[in-house]
RODO-2510 file (C-alpha; in nm, 4 decimals, decimal comma):
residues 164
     n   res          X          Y          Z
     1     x     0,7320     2,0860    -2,3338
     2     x     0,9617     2,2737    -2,1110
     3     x     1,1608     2,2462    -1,7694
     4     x     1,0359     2,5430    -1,5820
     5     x     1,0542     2,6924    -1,2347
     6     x     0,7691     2,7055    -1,0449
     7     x     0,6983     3,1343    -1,1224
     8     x     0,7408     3,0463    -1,4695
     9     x     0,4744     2,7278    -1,4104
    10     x     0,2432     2,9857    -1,2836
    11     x     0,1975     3,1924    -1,5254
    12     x     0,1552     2,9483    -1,7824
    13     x    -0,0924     2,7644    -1,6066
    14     x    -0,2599     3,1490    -1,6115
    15     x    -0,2868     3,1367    -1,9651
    16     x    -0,3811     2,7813    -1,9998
    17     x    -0,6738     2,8014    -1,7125
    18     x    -0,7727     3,1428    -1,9385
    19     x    -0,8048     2,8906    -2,2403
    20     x    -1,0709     2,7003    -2,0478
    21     x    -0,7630     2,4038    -2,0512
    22     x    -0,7651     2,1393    -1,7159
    23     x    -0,4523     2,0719    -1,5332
    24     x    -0,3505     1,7463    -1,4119
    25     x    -0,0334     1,7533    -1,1680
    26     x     0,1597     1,4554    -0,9983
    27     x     0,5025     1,4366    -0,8326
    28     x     0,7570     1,2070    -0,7724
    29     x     1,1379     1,1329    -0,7681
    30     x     1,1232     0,9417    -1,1274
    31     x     1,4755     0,8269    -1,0601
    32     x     1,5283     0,5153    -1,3154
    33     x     1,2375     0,5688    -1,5474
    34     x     1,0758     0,2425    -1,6028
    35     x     0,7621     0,0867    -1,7205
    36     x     0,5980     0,1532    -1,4919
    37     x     0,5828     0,5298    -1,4852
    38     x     0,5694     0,5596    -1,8312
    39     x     0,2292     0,3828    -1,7987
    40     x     0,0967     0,6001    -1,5105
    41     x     0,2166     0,9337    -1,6697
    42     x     0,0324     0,8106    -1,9693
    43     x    -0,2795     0,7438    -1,7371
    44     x    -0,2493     1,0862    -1,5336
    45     x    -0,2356     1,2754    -1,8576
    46     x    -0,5298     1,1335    -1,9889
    47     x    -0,7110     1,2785    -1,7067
    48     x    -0,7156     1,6368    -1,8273
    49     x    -0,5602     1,8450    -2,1147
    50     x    -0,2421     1,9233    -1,9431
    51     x     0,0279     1,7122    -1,7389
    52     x     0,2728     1,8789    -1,5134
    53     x     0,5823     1,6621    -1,3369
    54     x     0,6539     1,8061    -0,9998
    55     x     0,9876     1,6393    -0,9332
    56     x     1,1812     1,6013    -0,6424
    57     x     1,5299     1,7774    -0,6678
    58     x     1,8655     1,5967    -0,5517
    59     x     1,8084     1,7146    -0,1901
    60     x     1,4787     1,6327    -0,1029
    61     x     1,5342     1,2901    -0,2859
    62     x     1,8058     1,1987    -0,0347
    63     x     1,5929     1,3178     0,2099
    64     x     1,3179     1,0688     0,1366
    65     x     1,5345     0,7875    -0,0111
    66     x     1,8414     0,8157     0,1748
    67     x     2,1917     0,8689     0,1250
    68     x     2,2366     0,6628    -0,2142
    69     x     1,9967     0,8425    -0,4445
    70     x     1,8901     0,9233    -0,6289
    71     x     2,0580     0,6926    -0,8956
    72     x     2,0161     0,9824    -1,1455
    73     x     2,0699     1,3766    -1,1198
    74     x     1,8006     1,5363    -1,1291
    75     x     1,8696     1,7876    -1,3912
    76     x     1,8587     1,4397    -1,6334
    77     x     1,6054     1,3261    -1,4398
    78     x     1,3804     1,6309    -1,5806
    79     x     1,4703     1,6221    -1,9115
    80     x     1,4062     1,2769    -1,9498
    81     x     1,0512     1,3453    -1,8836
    82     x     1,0198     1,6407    -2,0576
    83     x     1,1132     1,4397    -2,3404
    84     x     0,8236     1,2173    -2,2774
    85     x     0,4831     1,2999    -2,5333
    86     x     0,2397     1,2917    -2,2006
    87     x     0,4559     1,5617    -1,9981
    88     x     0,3444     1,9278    -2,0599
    89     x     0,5920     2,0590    -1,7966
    90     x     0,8300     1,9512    -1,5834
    91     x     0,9304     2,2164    -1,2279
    92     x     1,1580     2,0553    -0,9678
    93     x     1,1187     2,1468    -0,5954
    94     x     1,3472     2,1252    -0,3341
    95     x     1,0794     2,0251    -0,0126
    96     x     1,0185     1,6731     0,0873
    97     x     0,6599     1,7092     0,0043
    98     x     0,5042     1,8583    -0,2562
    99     x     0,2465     2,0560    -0,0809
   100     x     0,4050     2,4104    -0,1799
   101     x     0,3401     2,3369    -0,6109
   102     x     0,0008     2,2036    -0,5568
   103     x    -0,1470     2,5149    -0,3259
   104     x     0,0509     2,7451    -0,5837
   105     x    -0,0922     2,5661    -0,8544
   106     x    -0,3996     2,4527    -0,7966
   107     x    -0,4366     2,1802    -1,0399
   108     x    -0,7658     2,0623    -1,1151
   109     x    -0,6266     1,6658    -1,0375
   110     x    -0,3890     1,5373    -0,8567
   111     x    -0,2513     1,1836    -0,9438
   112     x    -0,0624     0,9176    -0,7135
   113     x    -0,0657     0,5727    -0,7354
   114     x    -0,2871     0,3782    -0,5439
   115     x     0,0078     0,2413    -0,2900
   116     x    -0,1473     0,5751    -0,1538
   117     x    -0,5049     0,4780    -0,0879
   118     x    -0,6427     0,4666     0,2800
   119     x    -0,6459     0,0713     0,4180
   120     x    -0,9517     0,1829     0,4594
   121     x    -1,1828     0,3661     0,2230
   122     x    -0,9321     0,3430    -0,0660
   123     x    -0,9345     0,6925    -0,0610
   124     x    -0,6215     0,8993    -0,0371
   125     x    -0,4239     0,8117     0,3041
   126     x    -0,3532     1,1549     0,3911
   127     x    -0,1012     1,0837     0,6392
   128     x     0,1288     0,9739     0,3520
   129     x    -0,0446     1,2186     0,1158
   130     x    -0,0793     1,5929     0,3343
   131     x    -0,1172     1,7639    -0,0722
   132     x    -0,4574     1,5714    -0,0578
   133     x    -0,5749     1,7854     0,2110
   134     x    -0,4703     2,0941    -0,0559
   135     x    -0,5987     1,9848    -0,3502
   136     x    -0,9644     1,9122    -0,0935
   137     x    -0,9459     2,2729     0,0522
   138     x    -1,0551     2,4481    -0,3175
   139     x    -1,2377     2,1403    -0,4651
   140     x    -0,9915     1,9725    -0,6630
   141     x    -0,9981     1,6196    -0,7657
   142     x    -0,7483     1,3344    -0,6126
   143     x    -0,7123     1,0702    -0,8670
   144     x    -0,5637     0,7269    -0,7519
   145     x    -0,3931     0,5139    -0,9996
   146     x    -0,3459     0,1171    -0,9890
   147     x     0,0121     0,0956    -0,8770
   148     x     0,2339    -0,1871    -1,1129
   149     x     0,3361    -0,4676    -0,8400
   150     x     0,6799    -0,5833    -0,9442
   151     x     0,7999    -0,2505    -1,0944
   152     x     0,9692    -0,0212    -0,9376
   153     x     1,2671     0,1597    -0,9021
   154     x     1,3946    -0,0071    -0,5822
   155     x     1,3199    -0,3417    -0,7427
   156     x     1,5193    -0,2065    -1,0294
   157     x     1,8075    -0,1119    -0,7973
   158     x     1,7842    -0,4274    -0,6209
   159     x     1,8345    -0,6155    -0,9735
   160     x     2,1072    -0,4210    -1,0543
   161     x     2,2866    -0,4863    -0,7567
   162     x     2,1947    -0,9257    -0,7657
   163     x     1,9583    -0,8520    -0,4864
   164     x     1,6722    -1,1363    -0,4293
***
């Protein structure tokens, strides 16, 4: 288990791909670890031999969230999941997508929760999710994972605050 940029990511994944291993990949801003993500980290590493956290840094958190997050920095952010059993590695990027790790890395599936299927087909809305159209170009795998109604960090936030 480490926290590792992404050159270092790489050339582990070299030796793991070399060892025949499969590498699952998701990404997120895991700002108040809850429940809920502990479940689907546990479900997105049981989809290959390997689990790698892309995580959003400080930056590109505010950039997506807004001006009040994220709750936690991220350098605690990625050692809490590093500390988690199901997390191989953890590399934090700085974009507000996270298009760049996945075409570097190239990991056999990629994992989001299903608030990202298509209305549609169920399949991966890539309007919301452009590293689907990556992961497509060299025949990866998207996985979708049943999303936890109810828990959330916003809804934890919202809580905190005596929010309805």
């Amino acid at each position: 288990m480490a926290v590792l940029t992404l050159e270092e990511l790489l050339a582990r994944c070299a030796i793991w791909r070399a060892e025949g291993r499969r590498i699952v990949l998701t990404n997120g801003v895991f700002d108040l670890l809850h429940a809920g993500h502990v479940g689907y980290l546990g479900q997105a590493r049981a989809l290959g031999d390997l689990l790698v956290v892309a995580l959003n840094s400080d930056a590109s958190t505010r950039a997506i969230k807004g001006p009040g997050r994220p709750i936690v920095p991220e350098a605690d952010r990625a050692a809490v999941l590093d500390a988690l059993r199901c997390v191989d590695v953890v590399t934090i990027f700085e974009e507000p997508t996270a298009e760049r790790v996945v075409a570097a890395v190239r990991p056999e599936v990629y994992v989001k929760g299903g608030d990202y299927a298509s209305a549609g087909s169920g399949g991966p809305d890539v309007a919301r999710l452009p590293e689907a159209r990556i992961v497509a170009s060299y025949g990866g795998q998207v996985a979708l994972l049943p999303y936890a109604p109810g828990r959330s960090t916003s809804t934890l936030i919202a809580r905190i605050r005596g929010e309805p």
